[in-house]
Every structure is written in C-alpha cells, then in structure tokens.
C-alpha positions as CSV (number, residue, x, y, z in Angstrom):
1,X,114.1,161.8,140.8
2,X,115.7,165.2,139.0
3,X,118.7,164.1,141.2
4,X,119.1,160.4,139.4
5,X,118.3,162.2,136.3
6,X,121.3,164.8,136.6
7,X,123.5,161.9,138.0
8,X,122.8,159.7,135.0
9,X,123.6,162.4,131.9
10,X,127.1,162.1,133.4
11,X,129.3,159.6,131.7
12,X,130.9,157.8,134.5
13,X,127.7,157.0,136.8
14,X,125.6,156.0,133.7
15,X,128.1,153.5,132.9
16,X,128.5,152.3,136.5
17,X,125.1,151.7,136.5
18,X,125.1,150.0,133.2
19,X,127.8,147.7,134.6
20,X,125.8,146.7,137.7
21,X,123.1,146.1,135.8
22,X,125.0,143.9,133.6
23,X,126.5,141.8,136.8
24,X,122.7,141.7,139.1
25,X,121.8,140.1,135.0
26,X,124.6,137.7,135.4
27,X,124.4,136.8,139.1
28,X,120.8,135.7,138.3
29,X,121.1,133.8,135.8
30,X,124.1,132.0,137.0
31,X,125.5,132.5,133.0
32,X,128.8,133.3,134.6
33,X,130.1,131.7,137.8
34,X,129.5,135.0,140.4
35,X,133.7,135.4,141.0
36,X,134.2,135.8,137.2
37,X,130.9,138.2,137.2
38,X,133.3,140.2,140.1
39,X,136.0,140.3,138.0
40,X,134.1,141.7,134.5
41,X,132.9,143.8,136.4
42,X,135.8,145.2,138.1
43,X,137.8,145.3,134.8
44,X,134.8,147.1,133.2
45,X,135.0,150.0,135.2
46,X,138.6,150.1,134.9
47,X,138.4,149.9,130.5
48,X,136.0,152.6,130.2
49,X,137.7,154.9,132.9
50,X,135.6,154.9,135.6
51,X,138.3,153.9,138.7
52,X,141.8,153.6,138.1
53,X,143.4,149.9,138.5
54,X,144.3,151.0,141.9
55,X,140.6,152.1,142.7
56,X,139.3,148.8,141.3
57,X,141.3,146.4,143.1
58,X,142.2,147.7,146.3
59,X,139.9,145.0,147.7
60,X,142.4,142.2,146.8
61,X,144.4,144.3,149.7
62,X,142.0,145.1,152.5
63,X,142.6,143.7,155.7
64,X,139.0,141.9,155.5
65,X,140.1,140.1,153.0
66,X,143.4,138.8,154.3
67,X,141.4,138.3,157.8
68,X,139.4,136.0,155.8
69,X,141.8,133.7,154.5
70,X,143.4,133.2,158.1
71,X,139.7,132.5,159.1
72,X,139.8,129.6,156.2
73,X,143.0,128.0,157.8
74,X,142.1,128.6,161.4
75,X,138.9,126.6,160.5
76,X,140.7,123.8,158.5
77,X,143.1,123.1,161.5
78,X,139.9,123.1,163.6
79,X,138.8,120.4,162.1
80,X,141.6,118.8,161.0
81,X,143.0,118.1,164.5
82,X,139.3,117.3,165.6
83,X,139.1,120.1,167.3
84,X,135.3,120.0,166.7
85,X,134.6,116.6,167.3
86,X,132.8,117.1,170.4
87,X,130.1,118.9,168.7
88,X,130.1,115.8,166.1
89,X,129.4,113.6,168.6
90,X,127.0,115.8,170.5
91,X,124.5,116.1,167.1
92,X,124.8,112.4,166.1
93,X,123.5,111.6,170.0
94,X,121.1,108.5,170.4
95,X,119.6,110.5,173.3
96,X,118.0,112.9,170.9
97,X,115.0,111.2,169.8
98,X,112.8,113.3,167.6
99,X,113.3,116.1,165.0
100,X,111.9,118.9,167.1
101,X,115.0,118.0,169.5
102,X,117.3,117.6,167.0
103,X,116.5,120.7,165.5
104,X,116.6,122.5,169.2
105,X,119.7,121.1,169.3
106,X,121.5,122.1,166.6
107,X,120.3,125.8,166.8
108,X,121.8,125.3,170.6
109,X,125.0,124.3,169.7
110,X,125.5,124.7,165.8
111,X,124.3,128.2,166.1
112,X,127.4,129.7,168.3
113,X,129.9,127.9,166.6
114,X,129.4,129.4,163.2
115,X,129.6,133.0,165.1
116,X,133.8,131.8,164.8
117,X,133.7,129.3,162.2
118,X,132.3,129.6,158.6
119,X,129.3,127.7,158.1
120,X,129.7,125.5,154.9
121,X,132.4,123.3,157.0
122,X,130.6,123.0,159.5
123,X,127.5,122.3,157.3
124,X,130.0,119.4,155.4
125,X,131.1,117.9,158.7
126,X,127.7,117.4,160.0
127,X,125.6,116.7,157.5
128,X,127.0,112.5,157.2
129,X,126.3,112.9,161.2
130,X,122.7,113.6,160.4
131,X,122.2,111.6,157.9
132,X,123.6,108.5,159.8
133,X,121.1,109.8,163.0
134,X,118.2,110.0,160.6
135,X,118.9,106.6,159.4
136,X,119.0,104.6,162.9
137,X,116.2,106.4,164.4
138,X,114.1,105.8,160.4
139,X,113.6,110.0,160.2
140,X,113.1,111.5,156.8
141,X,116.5,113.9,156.5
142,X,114.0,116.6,155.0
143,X,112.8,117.0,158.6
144,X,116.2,118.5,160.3
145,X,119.0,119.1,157.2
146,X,117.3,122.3,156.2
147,X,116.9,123.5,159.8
148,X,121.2,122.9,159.9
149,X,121.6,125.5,157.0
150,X,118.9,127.8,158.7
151,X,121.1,126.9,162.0
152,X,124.3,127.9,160.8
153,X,123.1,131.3,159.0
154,X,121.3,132.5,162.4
155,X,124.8,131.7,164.3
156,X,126.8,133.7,161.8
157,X,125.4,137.2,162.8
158,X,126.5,136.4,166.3
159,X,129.9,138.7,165.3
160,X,132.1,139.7,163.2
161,X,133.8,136.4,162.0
162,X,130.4,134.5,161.7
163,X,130.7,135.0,158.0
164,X,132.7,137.0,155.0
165,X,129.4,138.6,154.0
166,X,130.0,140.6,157.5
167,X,134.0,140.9,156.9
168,X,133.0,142.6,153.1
169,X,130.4,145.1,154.7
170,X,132.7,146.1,157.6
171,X,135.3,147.1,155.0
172,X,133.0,148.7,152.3
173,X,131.5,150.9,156.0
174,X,135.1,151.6,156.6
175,X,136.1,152.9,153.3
176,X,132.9,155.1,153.2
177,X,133.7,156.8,156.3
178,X,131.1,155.2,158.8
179,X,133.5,152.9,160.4
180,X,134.4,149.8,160.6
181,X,133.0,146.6,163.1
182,X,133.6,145.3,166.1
183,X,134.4,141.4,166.7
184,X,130.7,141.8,168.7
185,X,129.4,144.8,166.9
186,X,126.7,143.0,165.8
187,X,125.9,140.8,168.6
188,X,123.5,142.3,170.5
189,X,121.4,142.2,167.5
190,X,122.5,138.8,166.6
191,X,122.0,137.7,170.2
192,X,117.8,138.5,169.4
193,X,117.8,137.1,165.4
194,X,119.3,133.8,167.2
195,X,117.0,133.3,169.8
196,X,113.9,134.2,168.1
197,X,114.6,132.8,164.8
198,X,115.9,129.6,166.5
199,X,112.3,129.6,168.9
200,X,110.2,130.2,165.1
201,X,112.4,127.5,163.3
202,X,111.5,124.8,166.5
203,X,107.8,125.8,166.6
204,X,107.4,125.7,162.5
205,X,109.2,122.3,162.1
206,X,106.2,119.7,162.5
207,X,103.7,121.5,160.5
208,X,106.1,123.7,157.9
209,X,108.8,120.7,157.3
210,X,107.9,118.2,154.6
211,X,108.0,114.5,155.1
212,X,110.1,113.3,151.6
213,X,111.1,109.8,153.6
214,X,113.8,107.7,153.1
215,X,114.7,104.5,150.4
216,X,116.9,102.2,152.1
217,X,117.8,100.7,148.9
218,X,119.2,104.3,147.9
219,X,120.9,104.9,151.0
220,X,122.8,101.5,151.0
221,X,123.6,102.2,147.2
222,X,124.9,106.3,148.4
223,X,127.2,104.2,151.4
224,X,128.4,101.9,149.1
225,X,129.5,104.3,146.2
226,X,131.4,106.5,149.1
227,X,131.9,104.3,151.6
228,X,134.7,101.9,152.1
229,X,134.4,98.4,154.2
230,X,137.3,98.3,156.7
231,X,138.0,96.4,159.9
232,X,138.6,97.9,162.8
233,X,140.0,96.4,166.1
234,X,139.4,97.1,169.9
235,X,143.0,97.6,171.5
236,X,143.3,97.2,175.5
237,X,143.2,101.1,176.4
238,X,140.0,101.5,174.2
239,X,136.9,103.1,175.9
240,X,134.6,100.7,174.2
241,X,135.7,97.8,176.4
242,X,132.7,96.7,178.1
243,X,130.2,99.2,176.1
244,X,127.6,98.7,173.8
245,X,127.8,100.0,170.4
246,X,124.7,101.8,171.1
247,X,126.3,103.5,174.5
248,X,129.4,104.1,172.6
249,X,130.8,107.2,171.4
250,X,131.9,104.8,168.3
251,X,128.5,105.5,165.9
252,X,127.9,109.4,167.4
253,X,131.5,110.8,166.8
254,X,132.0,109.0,163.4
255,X,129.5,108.3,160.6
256,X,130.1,104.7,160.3
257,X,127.9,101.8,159.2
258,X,128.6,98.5,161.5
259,X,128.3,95.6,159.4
260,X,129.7,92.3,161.9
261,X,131.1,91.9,165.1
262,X,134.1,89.0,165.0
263,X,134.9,87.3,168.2
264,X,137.9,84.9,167.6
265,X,136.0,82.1,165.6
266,X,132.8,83.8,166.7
267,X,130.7,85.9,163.6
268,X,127.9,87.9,164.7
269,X,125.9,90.2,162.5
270,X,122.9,93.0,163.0
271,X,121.5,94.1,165.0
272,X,124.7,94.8,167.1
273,X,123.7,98.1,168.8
274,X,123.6,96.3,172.6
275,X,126.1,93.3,171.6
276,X,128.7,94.2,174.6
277,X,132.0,94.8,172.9
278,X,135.6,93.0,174.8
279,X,139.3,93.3,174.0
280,X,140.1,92.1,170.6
281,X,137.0,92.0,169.2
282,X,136.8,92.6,165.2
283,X,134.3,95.3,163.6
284,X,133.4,95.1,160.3
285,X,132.3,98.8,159.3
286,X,131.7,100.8,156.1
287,X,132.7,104.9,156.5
288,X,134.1,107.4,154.5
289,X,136.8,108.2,153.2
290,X,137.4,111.2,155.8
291,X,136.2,109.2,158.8
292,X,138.3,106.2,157.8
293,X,141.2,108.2,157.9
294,X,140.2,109.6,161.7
295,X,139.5,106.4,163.2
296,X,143.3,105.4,162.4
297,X,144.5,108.5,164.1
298,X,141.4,107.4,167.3
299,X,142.5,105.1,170.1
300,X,139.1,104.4,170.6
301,X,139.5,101.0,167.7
302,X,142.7,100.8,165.3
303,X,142.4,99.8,162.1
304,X,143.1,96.2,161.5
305,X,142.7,95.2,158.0
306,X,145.1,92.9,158.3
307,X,147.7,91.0,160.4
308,X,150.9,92.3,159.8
309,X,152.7,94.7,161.9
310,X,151.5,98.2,162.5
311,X,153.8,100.9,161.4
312,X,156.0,102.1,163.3
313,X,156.1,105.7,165.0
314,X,159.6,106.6,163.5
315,X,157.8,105.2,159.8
316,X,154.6,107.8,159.9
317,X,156.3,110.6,158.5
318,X,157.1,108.3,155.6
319,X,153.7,107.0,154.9
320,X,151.5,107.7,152.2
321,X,148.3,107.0,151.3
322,X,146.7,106.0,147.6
323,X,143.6,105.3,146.0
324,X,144.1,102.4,143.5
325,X,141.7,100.7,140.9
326,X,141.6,97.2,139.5
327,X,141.6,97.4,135.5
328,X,139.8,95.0,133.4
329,X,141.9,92.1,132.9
330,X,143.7,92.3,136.3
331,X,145.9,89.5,137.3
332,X,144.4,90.5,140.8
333,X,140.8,89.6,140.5
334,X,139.3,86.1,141.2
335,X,141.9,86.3,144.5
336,X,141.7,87.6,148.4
337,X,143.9,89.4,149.6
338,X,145.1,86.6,152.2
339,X,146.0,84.2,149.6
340,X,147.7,87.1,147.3
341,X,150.2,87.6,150.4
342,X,148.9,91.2,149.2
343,X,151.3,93.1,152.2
344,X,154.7,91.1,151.2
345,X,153.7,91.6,147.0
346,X,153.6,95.3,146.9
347,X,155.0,96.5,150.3
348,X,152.0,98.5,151.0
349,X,148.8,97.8,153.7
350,X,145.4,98.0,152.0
351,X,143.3,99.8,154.6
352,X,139.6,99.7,152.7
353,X,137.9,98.2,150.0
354,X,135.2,100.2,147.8
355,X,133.1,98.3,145.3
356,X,130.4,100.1,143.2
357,X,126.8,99.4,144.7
358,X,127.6,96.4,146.2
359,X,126.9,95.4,149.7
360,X,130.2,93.6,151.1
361,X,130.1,91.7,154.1
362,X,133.1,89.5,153.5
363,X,136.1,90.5,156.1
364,X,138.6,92.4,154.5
365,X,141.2,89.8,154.1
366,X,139.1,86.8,152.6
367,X,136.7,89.5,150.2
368,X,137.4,88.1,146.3
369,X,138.8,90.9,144.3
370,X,136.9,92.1,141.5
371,X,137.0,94.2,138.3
372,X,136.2,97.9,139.4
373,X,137.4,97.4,143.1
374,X,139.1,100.1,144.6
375,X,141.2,99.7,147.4
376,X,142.6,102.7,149.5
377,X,146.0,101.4,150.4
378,X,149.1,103.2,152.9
379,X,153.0,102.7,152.5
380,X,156.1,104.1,152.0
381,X,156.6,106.4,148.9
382,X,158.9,104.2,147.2
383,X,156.5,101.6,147.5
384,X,153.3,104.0,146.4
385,X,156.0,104.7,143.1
386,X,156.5,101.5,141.8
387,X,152.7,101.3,142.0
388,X,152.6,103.4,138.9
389,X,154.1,100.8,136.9
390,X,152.3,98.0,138.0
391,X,149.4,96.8,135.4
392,X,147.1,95.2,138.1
393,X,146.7,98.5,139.9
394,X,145.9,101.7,138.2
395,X,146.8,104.6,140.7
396,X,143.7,107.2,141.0
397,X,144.6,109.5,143.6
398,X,147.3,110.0,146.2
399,X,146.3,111.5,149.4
400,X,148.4,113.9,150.2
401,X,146.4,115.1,153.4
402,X,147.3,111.7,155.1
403,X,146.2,111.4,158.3
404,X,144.6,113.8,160.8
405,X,146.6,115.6,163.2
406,X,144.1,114.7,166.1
407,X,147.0,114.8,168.8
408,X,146.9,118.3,167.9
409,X,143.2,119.1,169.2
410,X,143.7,121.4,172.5
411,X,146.5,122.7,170.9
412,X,144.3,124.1,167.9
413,X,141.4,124.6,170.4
414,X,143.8,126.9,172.8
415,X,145.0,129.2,169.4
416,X,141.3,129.5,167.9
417,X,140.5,130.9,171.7
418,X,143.6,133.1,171.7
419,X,142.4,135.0,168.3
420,X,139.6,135.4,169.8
421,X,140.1,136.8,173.2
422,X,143.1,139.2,171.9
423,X,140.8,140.4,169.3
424,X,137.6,141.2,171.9
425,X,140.2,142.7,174.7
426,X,141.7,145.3,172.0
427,X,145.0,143.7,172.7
428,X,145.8,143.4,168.8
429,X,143.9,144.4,165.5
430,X,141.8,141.1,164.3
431,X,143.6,140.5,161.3
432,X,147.0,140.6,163.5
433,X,145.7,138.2,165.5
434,X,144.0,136.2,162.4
435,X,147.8,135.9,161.2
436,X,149.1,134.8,163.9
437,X,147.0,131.8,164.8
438,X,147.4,131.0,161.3
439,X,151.4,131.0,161.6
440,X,150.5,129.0,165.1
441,X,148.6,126.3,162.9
442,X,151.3,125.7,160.5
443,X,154.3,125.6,163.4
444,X,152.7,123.8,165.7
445,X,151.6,120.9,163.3
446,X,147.8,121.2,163.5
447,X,147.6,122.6,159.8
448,X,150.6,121.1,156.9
449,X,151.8,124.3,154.4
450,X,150.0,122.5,151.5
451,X,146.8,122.2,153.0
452,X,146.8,125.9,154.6
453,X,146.7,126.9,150.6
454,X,144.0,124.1,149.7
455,X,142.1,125.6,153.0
456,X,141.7,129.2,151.2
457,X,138.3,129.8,149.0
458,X,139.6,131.0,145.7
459,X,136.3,131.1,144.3
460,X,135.4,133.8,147.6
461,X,138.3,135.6,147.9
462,X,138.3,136.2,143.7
463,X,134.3,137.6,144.3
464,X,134.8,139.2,147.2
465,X,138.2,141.6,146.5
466,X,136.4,142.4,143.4
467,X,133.1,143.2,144.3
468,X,134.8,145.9,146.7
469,X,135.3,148.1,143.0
470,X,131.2,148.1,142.9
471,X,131.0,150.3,146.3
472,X,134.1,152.9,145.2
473,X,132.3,153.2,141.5
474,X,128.8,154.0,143.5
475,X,130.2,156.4,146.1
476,X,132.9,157.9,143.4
477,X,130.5,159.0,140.5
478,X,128.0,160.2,142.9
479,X,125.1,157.3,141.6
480,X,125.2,156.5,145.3
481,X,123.6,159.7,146.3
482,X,121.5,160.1,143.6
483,X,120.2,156.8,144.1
484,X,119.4,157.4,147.9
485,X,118.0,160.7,147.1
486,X,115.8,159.5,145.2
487,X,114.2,157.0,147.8
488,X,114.6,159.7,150.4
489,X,111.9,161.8,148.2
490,X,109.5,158.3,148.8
491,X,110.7,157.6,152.3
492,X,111.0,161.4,153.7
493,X,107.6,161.1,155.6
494,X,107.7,157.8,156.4
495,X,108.9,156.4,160.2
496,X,112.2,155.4,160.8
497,X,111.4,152.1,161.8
498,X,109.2,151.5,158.4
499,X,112.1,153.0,156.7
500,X,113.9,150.1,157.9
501,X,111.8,147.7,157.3
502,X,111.8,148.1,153.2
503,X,115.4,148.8,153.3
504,X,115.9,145.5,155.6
505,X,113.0,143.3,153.1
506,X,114.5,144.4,149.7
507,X,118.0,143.4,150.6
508,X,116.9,140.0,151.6
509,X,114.7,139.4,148.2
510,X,117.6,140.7,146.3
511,X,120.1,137.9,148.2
512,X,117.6,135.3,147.1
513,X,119.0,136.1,143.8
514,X,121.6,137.4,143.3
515,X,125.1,136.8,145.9
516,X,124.8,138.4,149.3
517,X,128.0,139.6,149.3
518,X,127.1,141.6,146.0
519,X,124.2,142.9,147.5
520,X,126.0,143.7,150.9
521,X,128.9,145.9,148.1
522,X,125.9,147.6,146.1
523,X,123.4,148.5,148.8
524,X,125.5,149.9,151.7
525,X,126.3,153.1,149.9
526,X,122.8,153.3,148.7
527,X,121.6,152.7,152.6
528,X,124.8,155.2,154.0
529,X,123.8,158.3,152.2
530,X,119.6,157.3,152.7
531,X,120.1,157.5,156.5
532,X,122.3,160.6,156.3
533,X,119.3,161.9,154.1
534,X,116.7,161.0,157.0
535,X,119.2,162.5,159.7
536,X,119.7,159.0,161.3
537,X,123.2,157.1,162.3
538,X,124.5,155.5,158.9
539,X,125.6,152.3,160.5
540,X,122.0,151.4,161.2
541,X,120.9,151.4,158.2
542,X,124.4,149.7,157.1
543,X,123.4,146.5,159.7
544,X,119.9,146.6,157.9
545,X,121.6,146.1,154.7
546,X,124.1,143.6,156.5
547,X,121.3,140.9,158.3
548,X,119.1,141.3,155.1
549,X,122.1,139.8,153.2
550,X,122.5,137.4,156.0
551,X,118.8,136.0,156.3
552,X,118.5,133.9,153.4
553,X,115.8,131.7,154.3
554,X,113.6,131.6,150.9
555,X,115.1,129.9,148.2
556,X,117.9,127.2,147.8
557,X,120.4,129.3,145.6
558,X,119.8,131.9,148.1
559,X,122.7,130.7,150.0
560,X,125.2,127.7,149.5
561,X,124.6,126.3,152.7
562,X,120.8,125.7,151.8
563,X,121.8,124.0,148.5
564,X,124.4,121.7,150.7
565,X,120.9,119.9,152.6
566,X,119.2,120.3,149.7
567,X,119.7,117.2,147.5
568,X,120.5,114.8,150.6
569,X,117.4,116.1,152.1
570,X,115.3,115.2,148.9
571,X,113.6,118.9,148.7
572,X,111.9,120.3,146.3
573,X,112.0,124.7,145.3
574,X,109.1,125.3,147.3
575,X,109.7,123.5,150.4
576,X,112.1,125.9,151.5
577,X,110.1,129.0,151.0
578,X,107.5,127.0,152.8
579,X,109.4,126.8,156.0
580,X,111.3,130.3,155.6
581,X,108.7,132.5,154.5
582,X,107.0,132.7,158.0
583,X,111.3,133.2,159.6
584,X,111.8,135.6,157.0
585,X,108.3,137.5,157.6
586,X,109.1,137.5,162.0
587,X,112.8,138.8,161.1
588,X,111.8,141.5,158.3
589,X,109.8,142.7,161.9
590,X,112.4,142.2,164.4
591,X,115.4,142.8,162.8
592,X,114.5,146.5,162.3
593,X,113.4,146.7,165.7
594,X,116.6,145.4,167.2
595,X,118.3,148.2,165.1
596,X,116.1,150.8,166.5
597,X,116.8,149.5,169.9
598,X,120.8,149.5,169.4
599,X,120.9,152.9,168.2
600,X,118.4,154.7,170.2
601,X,116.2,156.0,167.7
C-alpha cells in the first residue's frame, strides 16, 4: 500500500484517479449517457494537464476503432441483402417444438454467428422470429428470449470481431506493450466458454427460467400498433405452390401474421396452417414494417394490394416509399380505397394499412378509411412531393432505405467470407481487409452510401475512442502500477489460478455496472502490470480482464443485448440473476482454467 500512497501525493495520478472515480459514479447511475461520461472524462484529463489532446484522443484514430465501423456496415449489408436469412428461417422452425430445443438451437447456430457479426442485430432480427415461434406453439417468450442474449454474448468470444469490447482491449494490450490479438486469439478459450456455457444454459432452462406467459389480447394489440395489413399474392414461379402454410418457408423466414386465404370468390379464414396454397391465391397478412418491405423484394408471394400494374424494372430506381397519416377531418375517411380510384388520384400504390389497436380483416382494397389510419404508400418522387401539399394526407416519414437489396445475398455472403479468410491467412492486416469489404458493399450495391453512415454506432464509437484516454492516464501517471502493486502485496502467496479467479470475478461484477468496454480500458493496465508483478505472461491476465467484461449474465443493464429480451420477454430484475448466477458461477471456474491451459502455467 506505501506504493499507492507515494503514487497518490503526486498531482497527476491523484487526479486521474479522481476522474475515474467520477465516470464508474456516472456509469452507475446512468446520470449521464456512458459516451458523454467518455468524453468528460477524456476532456478532464486534458483541462487539468494530465495527457495532452493528442494523448487523450488518439483512440478516435486506432485502427480498432476504424475496424469497427467497417464491422457496422459489413453487418448492415449482411442483413440488408438477406444474407442472414437462412438463419431466420432456421430459428423460427415448426420442427423445433419445445424451449429446451429452441434454446439448443440457438446457442448451435446464433452462437457462431455473433463470433463475425455484432450481437444487437442479430438480437433485433430474431427476436420478432421468436416471438412469432412462441406465439404458434402458445410458449411464454420468458422461456427462450433471455437464453438469445446469453446466446449471442457466449458466440462473441469466439474471436476477435465477436464484439468491440474485444477490438477496445486488443488496442489498449497493443498500446501497453503486450501485443495486440489475433482474429482467433481468443478462440480456443472461446471454443470451451461456448460449449460449456451453452451445455449449463440448456440444462438450467426448465428449472432456472420463469414462466411469465403470454396475453393474447396484448400481443394482437403489440401486432396491430407495428404491424401493417397487406395482401400478398402467389405468382407462378413461387415455392409455395402446392405447400401448406405450415410446410412453408412463408411463416419461418418472415414474422408474419396470416389473417385470410382468398381463392377467386372463395374467403377462407383461420386456422390456415394446412390449407394447401395454388397459383393466384390471395393472403391476407399483418408484418412489419421491415418484413413488409422484404416480402416485396421475395419471389416467394408479391405484394398485391391492389390491381394495377406492377412497376416496372426501369421505374425501381425511381420509387419511393412514404408513411402517410389521415388527419381529422380528412376528405378520405368514410371511403375504400377501390371506390376512391386511390392509384389514379395521387399516382402512388398504397402497399399497407396500419390502424391503432384494431384488428382488420377487411382486404386491403374494400377496408373503410378512418381517422388515424396510416397507410405506407410507394411512387415516384414527384408524386411523394405533391403529397406534402395535399390536406387529406399528412406525410410522417419517407423511407429512404427502400427496398432490400436481396438479389445481392451471395454477393454480400462471398465479401463477409473474403474479410475473413484474408484476415485469418495473414494475407492483409484486419482493418485492411475490414475497408475493403466495406468499399465492396457500397460498389457492389448490397449497402447504399446513406445507409453505410446510418449503419455506424455513434453512440459506440463516441465511448469507445474516448475511453482509450482512461488506459494512457493509468499507465502514464504510474496509478496503474501502484494500483497492481498494491494487490500484488494481497495476491503474492496466492496460486496463479486463484489469482485469476478474483481478477476474472471482479471484472465481471464491475460490467454489471458499469460499461464493459470501460471496465475492459480501466482494468487491463491494472491486470498487465499485476501479472508482470507475479512473473506470469501479461496477456493472460489481459483475457481474464477481457471474458470477465464479456460474461454478463447477472443483471439486465449489464449488457444491452439482455435489456433487448427483457421487456418482450416480460422479466422481472431478478429473473436474470436467477438463471445467470449458476453460468456466471461455472465460468468464474472455467474461464481461469482455460487461461491456465492456453498459456501453460
């Protein structure tokens, strides 16, 4: 302890550690959003002279960070172009038939695919999937959407671009001297966390899961306020010809709500799910806005709202899409679109109809208009102008996304692979090859130059490149040392693999609190000079710090994936310490033993 006294009488590390104090006080109680914590911070240390500007912000240059915005775009034209669709369609299976399997299931599948692609898309994609799963089969959500978070933080140790927490850490170990990481640095140890925490999170899921149920008249009330009714249509080439809606692909790839089948003059209505489906047939569905948007670009049904004719090829590129409102006192309401002549009025197609908590199951051309209606409508921009002058129709938001480049899928596929295999054969440095499948997106039309900027994370990329200032200020006023010194004097006589263990369990309490990738800038220094203190390899004691920050498995602020499931999944605070306290308790074990295994000690 003399050493943290000596270190603290000098001006600079008693401020630094005044200033971390101040920002773990502000990352807990959430006072400040964490990003503008980062930057306070960061300009703190620069006001009272403890880095220079350059010090303090050299992290808005590392190449982790720019590797980390290319990860953001490679992911949006993933999914964009549907490159991921498969694995849609895989989770929202009929043939899984229980929680246990589903939950199997996703830490099968979900699990590696967050060791490429960051976890809270994936988590947003899938969770509709679920939910629409848990709804047909009558399954309480709070029995598999936690186990998706858990899922998708297992899979992102799995390597290097699994998450930014692991792109922060490989750059703070860099600029201390211990290296940076491998694209599979960390697998062999993630290989173990995934297996056995995936083994612990199937075997805990019956008795550790609670049972919240489900209230149908809540669900149809959370469709109808974001879901539009559409019509759909079964062209010849379609795959569905001679299906079943419940051997289709049509209810597992997109999170859609069938409402009636129309057969010529023929109406039939639920239950449809083994109603053989033929060429022409009409169905009347209610989906997001997202899916809505997909199914146009799917040959599997075309949208159909109405009769006119389809647009053109050569017009697509002149489309646009808008979300419209009818005011009170429309000239509109009382009137179906039909008998409006709605197409030859205004020059536009309306697409969908979304009313309030209303259960539609009028089709789309003979539903009355009402007050409140919005209607999601596509035409050309000249058309989607004069809109905004029109009184009936209040103009709420234009799409500027449009459609999904799904025609683009193997392309997007075969340049996700690329950066990976030139990164793992040493052909070209990761964020090389990060930059290039990013250019590859934009020129090959999977990913639009508007949307590559609306992909990027602001609010990350602002908390990461400033947190970077927290490790220079530990290492550079020697509070680092002092710090490690003085838990060397507690952990001199203890085993390595003990040392581990409380190295490895306070990171992960801390990241229930606080941001992972601020514990992950703070404690790596810390951990770096302990291990050089108890003459052991710095890095292990660096991936100690690293999976602590990544196993976040006690609380639902403790990472934003788990506070995604956690209001669709109707859980309350302690449920999810319930079921992560005994994952946290077998990885505080293993997680150090992997480490001891990997580096021989």
């Amino acid at each position: 302890m003399s050493e943290l006294s000596v270190a603290l009488l000098q001006p600079g590390a008693l401020t630094t550690l005044l200033v971390l104090a101040g920002s773990v006080v502000l990352f807990i109680s959430g006072w400040l959003a964490p990003e503008v914590t980062g930057l306070l911070a960061a300009a703190l240390l620069i006001v009272t002279g403890v880095l220079k500007p350059t010090e303090a912000l050299e992290g808005f240059g590392s190449p982790a960070l720019i590797t980390l915005m290319g990860l953001f775009a490679l992911s949006a034209g993933l999914f964009r172009s549907g490159g991921l669709d498969r694995l849609r369609a895989l989770i929202g299976s009929d043939a899984v038939r229980s929680p246990k399997r589903m939950i199997t299931l996703m830490v099968a599948a979900v699990g590696p695919v967050s060791a490429f692609v960051p976890n809270t898309p994936i988590v947003a994609s899938l969770l509709p999937v679920i939910e629409g799963w848990c709804q047909r089969r009558r399954i309480s959500p709070s029995k598999v959407l936690l186990p998706l978070s858990f899922a998708t933080v297992l899979g992102g140790t799995l390597s290097l671009l699994g998450s930014s927490v692991n792109l922060l850490a490989s750059e703070v170990s860099s600029k201390l001297g211990y290296g940076a990481f491998g694209l599979f640095s960390l697998t062999p140890i993630g290989l173990g966390v995934w297996l056995v925490g995936g083994l612990v999170m199937v075997l805990l899921a019956d008795r550790f899961l609670p049972d919240r149920g489900s209230n149908d008249d809540d669900l149809v009330a959370s469709l109808a306020s974001s879901g539009y009714l559409t019509e759909v249509k079964i062209p010849a080439d379609s795959e569905l010809i001679g299906q079943s809606l419940h051997g289709s692909r049509l209810q597992r790839r997109f999170d859609v709500d069938v409402l009636e089948l129309h057969r010529a003059s023929e109406r039939f209505l639920p239950p449809l799910a083994d109603r053989t489906l033929m060429l022409g047939d009409r169905l009347l569905l209610r989906c997001s806005r997202e899916d809505l948007l997909r199914l146009q670009q799917d040959h599997t049904v075309v949208l159909a709202p109405t009769p006119e004719e389809a647009i053109r090829p050569d017009q697509q590129n002149n489309q646009r899409m808008v979300e419209v409102l009818l005011p009170s006192g429309s000239s509109l309401a009382g009137d179906c679109l039909r008998d409006l002549r709605f197409r030859q009025r205004y020059n536009v197609t309306v697409l969908a109809l979304r009313r309030g908590n209303a259960v539609l199951r009028e089709r789309l051309g003979r539903a009355q208009l009402h007050e409140g209606d919005v209607l999601l409508l596509q035409g050309p921009k000249d058309a989607i102008r004069g809109l905004q002058a029109n009184n009936d129709l209040v103009v709420l938001e234009q799409l500027e996304k449009d459609l999904p480049t799904v025609s683009r899928k193997r392309v997007a596929l075969l340049i996700a692979a690329l950066v990976i295999l030139l990164t793992a054969l040493n052909v070209i440095p990761l964020v090389a090859a990060v930059l290039l499948g990013t250019v590859a997106m934009v020129a090959t039309g999977c990913l639009r130059a508007g949307e590559l900027q609306r992909a990027i994370r602001l609010d990350v990329i602002l908390l990461l490149g400033s947190l970077a200032s927290f490790s220079v200020a530990l290492e550079k006023t020697g509070l680092a040392a002092a710090l490690a010194q003085a838990l060397l004097s507690s952990l001199q006589s203890w085993p390595v693999y003990a040392a581990l263990v409380v190295v490895f369990l306070f990171t992960t309490l801390l990241t229930e609190v606080m941001s992972n990738a601020a514990t992950v800038a703070m404690l790596i220094p810390i951990a770096g000079q302990l291990a050089q203190g108890l003459n052991q390899p710095p890095m292990a004691f660096i991936y100690a710090v690293l999976f602590g920050a990544s196993q976040s498995f006690l609380s639902p602020v403790g990472y934003q994936t788990n506070l995604m499931v956690f209001g669709p999944g109707r859980y309350r605070f302690l449920d999810v310490a319930r079921y992560g306290l005994p994952l946290t308790m077998v990885m505080t074990l293993l997680v150090p033993w992997l480490v001891c295994r990997q580096f021989g000690i």
